[in-house]
C-alpha positions as CSV (number, residue, x, y, z in Angstrom):
1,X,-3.9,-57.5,-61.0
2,X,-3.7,-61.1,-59.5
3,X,-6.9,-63.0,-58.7
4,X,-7.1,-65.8,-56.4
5,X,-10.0,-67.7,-55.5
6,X,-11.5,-68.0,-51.6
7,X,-9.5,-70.7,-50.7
8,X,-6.0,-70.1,-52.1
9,X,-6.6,-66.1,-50.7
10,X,-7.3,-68.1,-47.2
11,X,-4.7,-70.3,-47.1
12,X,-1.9,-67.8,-48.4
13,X,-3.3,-64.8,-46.5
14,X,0.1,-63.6,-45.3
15,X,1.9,-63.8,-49.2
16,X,-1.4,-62.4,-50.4
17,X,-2.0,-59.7,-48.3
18,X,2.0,-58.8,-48.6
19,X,1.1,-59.1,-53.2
20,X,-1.4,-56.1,-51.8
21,X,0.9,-54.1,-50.8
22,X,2.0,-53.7,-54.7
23,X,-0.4,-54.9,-56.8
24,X,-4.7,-54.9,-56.3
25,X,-5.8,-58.4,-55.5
26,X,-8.9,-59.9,-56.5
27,X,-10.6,-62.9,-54.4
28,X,-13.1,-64.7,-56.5
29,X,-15.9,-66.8,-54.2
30,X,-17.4,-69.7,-56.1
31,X,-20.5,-67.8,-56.2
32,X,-18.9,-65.3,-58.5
33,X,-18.4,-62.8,-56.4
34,X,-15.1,-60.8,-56.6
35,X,-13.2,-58.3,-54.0
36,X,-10.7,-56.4,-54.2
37,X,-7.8,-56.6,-52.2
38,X,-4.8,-53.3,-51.3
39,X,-3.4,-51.8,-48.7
40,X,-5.1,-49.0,-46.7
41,X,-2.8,-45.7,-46.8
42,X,-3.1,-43.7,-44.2
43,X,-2.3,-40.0,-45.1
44,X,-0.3,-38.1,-42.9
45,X,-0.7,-34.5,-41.3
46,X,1.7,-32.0,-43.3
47,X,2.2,-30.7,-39.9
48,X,3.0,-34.0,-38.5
49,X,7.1,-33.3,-39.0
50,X,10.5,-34.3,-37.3
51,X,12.0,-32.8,-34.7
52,X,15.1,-31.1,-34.5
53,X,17.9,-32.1,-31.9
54,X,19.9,-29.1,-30.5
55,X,22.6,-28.7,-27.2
56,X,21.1,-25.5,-26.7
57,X,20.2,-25.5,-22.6
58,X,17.0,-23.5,-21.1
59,X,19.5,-20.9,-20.1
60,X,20.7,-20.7,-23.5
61,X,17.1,-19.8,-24.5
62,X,16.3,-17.2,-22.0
63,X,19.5,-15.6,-22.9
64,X,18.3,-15.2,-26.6
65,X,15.1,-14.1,-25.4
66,X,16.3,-10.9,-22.8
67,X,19.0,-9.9,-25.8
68,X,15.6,-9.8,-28.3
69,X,13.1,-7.9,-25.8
70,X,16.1,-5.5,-25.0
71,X,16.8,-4.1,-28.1
């Protein structure tokens, strides 16, 4: 866990926000209060998958599906 304080998290925000990314950051204010600092994950659908890429033309597919309703 790395800690900086207001000013050093201000100045550095990039590095620190990229330290996030890893590690939890705290950001001490002079008051004594402390943050904590990491990067927000967002969680993907399960459903949310790749496509697949075929040459298969639209009269490709209505082919398949007169041979299926015909049998």
């Amino acid at each position: 866990m790395l800690v900086f304080t207001y000013s050093e998290a201000r100045k550095k925000l990039a590095e620190v926000l990229d330290l996030a990314k890893e590690n939890e950051v705290l950001i001490k204010r002079r008051n004594g209060e402390i943050f904590c600092l990491s990067e927000f994950r967002k969680e993907s659908s399960p459903l949310n998958v790749s496509g697949l890429s075929f040459d298969v033309t639209t009269n490709d597919l209505v082919a398949a599906v007169r041979e299926g309703r015909e049998r």
